[in-house]
C-alpha positions as CSV (number, residue, x, y, z in Angstrom):
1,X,3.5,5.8,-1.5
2,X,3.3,2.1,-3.0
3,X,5.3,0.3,-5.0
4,X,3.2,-1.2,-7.7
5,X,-0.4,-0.4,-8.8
6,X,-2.6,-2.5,-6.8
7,X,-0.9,-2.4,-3.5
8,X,-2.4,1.3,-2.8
9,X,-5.8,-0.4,-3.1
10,X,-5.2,-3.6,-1.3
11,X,-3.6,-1.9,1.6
12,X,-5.2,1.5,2.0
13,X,-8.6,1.1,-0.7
14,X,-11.3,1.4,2.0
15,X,-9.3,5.0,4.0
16,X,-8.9,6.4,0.4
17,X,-12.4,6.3,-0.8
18,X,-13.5,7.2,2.5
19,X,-11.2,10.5,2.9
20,X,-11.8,11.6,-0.7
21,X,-15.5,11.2,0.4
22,X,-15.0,13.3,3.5
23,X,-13.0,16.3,1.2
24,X,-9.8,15.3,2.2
25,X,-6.9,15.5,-0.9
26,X,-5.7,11.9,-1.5
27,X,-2.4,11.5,-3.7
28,X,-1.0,8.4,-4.5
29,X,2.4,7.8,-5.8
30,X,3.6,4.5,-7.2
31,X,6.8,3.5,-7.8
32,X,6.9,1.6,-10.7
33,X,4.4,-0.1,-13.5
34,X,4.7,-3.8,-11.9
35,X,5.9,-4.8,-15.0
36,X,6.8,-8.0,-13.5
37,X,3.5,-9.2,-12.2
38,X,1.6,-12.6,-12.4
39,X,-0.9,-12.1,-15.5
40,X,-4.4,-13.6,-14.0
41,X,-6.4,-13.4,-17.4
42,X,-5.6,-16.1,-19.5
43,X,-6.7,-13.9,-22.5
44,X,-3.9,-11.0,-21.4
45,X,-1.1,-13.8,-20.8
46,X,1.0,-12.2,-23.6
47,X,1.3,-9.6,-21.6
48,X,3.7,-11.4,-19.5
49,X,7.6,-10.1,-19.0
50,X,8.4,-13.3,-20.3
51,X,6.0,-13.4,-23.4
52,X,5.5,-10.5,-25.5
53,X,5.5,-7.7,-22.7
54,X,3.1,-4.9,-22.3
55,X,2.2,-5.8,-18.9
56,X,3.4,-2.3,-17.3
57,X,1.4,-0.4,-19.8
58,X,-1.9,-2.4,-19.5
59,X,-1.3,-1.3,-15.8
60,X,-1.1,1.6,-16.4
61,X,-4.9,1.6,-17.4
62,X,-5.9,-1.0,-14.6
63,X,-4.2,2.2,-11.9
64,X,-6.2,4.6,-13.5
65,X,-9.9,2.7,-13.8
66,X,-8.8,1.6,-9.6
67,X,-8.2,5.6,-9.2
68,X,-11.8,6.3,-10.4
69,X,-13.6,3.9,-8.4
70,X,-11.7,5.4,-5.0
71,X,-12.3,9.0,-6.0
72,X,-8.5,9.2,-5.9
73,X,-8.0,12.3,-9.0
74,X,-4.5,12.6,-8.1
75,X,-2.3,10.0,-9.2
76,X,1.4,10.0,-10.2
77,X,4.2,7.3,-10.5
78,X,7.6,8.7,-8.7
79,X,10.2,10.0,-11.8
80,X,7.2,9.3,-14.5
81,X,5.9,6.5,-15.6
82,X,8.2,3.8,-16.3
83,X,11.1,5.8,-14.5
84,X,12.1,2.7,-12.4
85,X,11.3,-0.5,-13.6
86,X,9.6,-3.6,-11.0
87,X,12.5,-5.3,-9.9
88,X,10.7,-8.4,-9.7
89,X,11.2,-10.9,-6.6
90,X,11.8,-14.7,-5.5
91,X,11.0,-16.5,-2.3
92,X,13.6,-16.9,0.2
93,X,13.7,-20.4,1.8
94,X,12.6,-18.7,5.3
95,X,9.0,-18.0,3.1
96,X,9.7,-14.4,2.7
97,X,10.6,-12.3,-0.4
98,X,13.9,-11.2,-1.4
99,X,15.5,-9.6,-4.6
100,X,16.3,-11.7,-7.4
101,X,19.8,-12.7,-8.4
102,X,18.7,-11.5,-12.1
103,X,17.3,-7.9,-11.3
104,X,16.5,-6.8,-15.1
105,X,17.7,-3.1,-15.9
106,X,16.3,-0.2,-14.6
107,X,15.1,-2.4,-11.2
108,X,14.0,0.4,-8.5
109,X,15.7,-2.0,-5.7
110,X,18.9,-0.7,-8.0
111,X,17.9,2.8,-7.6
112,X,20.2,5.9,-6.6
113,X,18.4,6.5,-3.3
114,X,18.9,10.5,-3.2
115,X,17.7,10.3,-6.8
116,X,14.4,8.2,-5.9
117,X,14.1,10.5,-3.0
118,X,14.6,13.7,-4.6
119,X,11.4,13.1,-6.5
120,X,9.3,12.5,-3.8
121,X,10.8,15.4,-2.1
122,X,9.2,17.7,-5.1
123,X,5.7,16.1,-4.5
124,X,5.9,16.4,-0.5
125,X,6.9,20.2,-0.8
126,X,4.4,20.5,-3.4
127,X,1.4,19.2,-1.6
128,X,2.4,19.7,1.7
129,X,0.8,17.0,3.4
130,X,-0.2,16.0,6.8
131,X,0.2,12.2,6.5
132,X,2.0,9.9,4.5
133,X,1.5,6.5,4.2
134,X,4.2,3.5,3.3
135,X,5.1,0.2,4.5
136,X,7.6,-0.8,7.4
137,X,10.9,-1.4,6.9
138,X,10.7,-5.2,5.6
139,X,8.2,-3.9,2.9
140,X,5.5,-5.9,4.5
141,X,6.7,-9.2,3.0
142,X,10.1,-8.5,2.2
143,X,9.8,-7.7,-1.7
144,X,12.9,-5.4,-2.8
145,X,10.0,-2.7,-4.5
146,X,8.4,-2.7,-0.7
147,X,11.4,-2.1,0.7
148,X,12.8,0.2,-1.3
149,X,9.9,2.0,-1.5
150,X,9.8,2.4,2.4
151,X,13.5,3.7,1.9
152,X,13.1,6.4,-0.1
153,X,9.9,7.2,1.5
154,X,11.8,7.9,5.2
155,X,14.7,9.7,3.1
156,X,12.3,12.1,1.1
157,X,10.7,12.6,4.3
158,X,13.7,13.9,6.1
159,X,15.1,15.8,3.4
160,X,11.9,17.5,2.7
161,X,12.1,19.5,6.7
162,X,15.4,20.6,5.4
163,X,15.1,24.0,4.5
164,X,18.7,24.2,3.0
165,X,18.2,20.7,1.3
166,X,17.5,21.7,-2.5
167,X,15.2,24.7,-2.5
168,X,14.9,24.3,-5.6
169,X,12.4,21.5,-5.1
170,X,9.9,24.0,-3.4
171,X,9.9,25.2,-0.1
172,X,10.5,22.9,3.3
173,X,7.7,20.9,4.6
174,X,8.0,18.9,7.8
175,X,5.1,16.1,7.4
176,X,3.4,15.8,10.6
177,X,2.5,12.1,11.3
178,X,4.3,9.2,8.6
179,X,2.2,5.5,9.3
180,X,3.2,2.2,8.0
181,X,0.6,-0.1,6.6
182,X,0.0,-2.9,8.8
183,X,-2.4,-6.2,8.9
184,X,-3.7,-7.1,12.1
185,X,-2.4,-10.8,13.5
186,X,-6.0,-11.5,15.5
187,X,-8.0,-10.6,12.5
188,X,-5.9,-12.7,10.2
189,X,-6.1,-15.6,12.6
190,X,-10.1,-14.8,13.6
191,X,-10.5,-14.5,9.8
192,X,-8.4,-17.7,9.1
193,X,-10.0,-19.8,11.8
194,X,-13.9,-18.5,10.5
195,X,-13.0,-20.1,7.1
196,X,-11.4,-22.9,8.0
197,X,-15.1,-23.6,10.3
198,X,-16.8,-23.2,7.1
199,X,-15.0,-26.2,5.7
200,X,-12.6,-23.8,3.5
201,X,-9.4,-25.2,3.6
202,X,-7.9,-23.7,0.0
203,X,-8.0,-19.9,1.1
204,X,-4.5,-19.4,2.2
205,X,-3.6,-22.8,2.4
206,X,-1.2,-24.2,4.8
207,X,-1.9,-21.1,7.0
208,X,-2.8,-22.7,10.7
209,X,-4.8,-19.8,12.1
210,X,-3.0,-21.2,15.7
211,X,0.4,-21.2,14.1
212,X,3.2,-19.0,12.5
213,X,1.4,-16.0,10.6
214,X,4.0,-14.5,7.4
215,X,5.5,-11.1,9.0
216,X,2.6,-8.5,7.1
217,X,0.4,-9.7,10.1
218,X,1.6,-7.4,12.8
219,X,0.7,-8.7,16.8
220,X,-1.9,-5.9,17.5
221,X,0.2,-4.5,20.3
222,X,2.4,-3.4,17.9
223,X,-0.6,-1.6,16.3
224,X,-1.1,2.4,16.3
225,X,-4.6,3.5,14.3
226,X,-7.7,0.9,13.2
227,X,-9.5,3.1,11.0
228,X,-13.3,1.7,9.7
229,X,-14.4,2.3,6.7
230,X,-16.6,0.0,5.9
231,X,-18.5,2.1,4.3
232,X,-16.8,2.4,1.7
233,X,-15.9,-1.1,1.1
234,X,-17.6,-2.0,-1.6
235,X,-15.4,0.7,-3.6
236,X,-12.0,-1.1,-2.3
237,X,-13.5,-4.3,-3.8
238,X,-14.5,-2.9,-6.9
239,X,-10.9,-1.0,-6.9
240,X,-9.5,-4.6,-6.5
241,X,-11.1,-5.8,-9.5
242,X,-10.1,-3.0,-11.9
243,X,-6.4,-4.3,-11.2
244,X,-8.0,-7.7,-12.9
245,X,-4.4,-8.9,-14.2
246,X,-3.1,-9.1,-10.5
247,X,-6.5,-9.6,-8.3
248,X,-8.2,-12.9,-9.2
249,X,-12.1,-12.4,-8.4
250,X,-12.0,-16.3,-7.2
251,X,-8.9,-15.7,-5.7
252,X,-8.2,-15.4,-1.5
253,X,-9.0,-11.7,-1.3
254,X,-12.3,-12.2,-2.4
255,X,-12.7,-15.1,-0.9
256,X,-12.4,-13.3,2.5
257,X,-14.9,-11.2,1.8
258,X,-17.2,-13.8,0.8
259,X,-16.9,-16.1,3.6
260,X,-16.2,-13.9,6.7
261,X,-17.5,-10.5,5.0
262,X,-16.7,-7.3,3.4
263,X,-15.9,-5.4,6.6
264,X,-12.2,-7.8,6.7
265,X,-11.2,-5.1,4.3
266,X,-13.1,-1.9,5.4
267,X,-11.1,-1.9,8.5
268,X,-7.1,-0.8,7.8
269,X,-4.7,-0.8,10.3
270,X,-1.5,1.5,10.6
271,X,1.6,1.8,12.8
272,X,2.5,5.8,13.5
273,X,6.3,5.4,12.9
274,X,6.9,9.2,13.2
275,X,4.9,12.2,14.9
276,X,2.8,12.4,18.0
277,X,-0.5,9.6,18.4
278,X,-4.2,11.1,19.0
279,X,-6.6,10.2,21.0
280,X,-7.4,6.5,21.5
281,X,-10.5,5.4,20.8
282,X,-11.5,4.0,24.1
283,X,-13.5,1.0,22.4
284,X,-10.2,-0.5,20.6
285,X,-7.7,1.3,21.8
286,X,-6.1,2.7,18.5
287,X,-6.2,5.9,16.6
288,X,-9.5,6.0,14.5
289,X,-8.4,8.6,12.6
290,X,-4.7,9.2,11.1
291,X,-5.2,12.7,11.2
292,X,-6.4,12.5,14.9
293,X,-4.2,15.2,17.0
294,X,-3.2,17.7,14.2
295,X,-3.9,21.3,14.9
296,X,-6.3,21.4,11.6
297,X,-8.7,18.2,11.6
298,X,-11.3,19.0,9.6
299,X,-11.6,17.8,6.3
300,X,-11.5,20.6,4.7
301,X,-8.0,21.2,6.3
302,X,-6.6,17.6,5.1
């Protein structure tokens, strides 16, 4: 559950390709078009909300080429496409994000939470699913889509175990395990200081791999599942590019990869926010599996 196409593949690319590999059923649901976005191609700048528009519809297109390169064959964006509408954002003067005074109409941070929820609610009873992935409660960086999408996400969530709650939306289903996405702090710092030793001082600039991290990176004790794929993350990356209006190939993502290597992104780390933990894995410590500790494991079964 993400908020705007991209984020699924930035935050969970690598677990996605790797499950769909395995025969697991991956379904991801976005929230809106990111109609609001930064337009990276100078040849696509019309595209911009404050040019001609278009943006959320060439998105549409950059989700579904992203989709392909995972595997993923089950995509859907909560309500429809274009339901809710990005609600944009602006940085607070503590560096995180925060809603904009001028939300435009239709925002999704504006949304009728029971209304939001009540469509996830149908997909949850529909699928059934094991595990769902969102963000925590700030959204990760504090944009009002993040955080409104982990809202509606714990709602449907609840709702969906309900068996009186709406039967008409399909029968109850109690998901098992919910995570949170999650970056690890001494990863971002041992990533941080490894490019900084190889004289690049550009990639996240002003970042002091010995000083105050922005809030996505989580201190590792906070930390519930590591889960390596790194097999499969040369299909995140190439998932990264298809969103080409919101991924700059030069920019710091793929500058990580460059200069301290692909597997920065092939391992994605989680924090189990409800449901019982599996077995550690006694060389890290976390859950390397999010489906670790479920009465059916096997992929198959996912």
């Amino acid at each position: 559950m993400h908020a705007h196409p991209d984020d699924e593949t930035i935050n969970d690319g690598a677990l996605m390709a790797r499950l769909v590999a395995e025969g697991a059923h991956v379904t991801v649901v976005t929230c809106t078009l990111g109609e609001l976005g930064e337009v990276l191609v100078p040849e696509l700048s019309e595209l911009a909300a404050d040019r001609d528009g278009g943006l959320g519809e060439h998105r549409i297109g950059e989700m579904a080429q992203a989709m392909r390169e995972l595997g993923v064959t089950d995509h859907r964006f909560l309500g429809g496409a274009g339901r809710y509408r990005d609600s944009g954002m602006v940085w607070s003067e503590a560096g995180g994000a925060m809603a904009s005074p001028d939300l435009p109409e239709g925002a999704f941070w504006t949304a009728d939470l029971l209304e939001a929820a009540d469509h996830l609610v149908e997909v949850l009873r529909e699928l059934r699913p094991q595990v769902v992935v969102t963000y925590d409660q700030f959204g990760g960086y504090g944009h009002p889509d993040h955080v409104q999408a982990h809202r509606v996400t714990t709602y449907a969530v609840a709702l969906a175990a309900v068996p009186s709650y709406r039967p008409d939306l399909g029968a109850a289903w109690d998901v098992a395990k919910v995570y949170w996405t999650a970056m690890s702090e001494s990863r971002m710092r041992a990533g941080i200081r490894r490019l900084r030793e190889q004289g690049d001082t550009t990639t996240f600039e002003g970042m002091d791999p010995d000083g105050p991290l922005p809030p996505f990176a989580v201190p590792d004790e906070q930390l519930t599942a590591a889960v390596d794929s790194t097999a499969y993350v040369q299909q995140k990356l190439a998932a990264m590019r298809a969103h080409a209006t919101q991924i700059a190939v030069d920019g710091p993502f793929f500058a990580l990869s460059n200069n301290v290597g692909s597997e920065v992104w092939g391992i994605e780390f989680y924090r189990l926010a409800k449901g019982t933990p599996g077995p550690a894995d006694p060389d890290t410590g976390f859950e390397a599996d999010l489906f670790a500790g479920l009465p059916s494991g096997s992929a198959d079964d996912r």
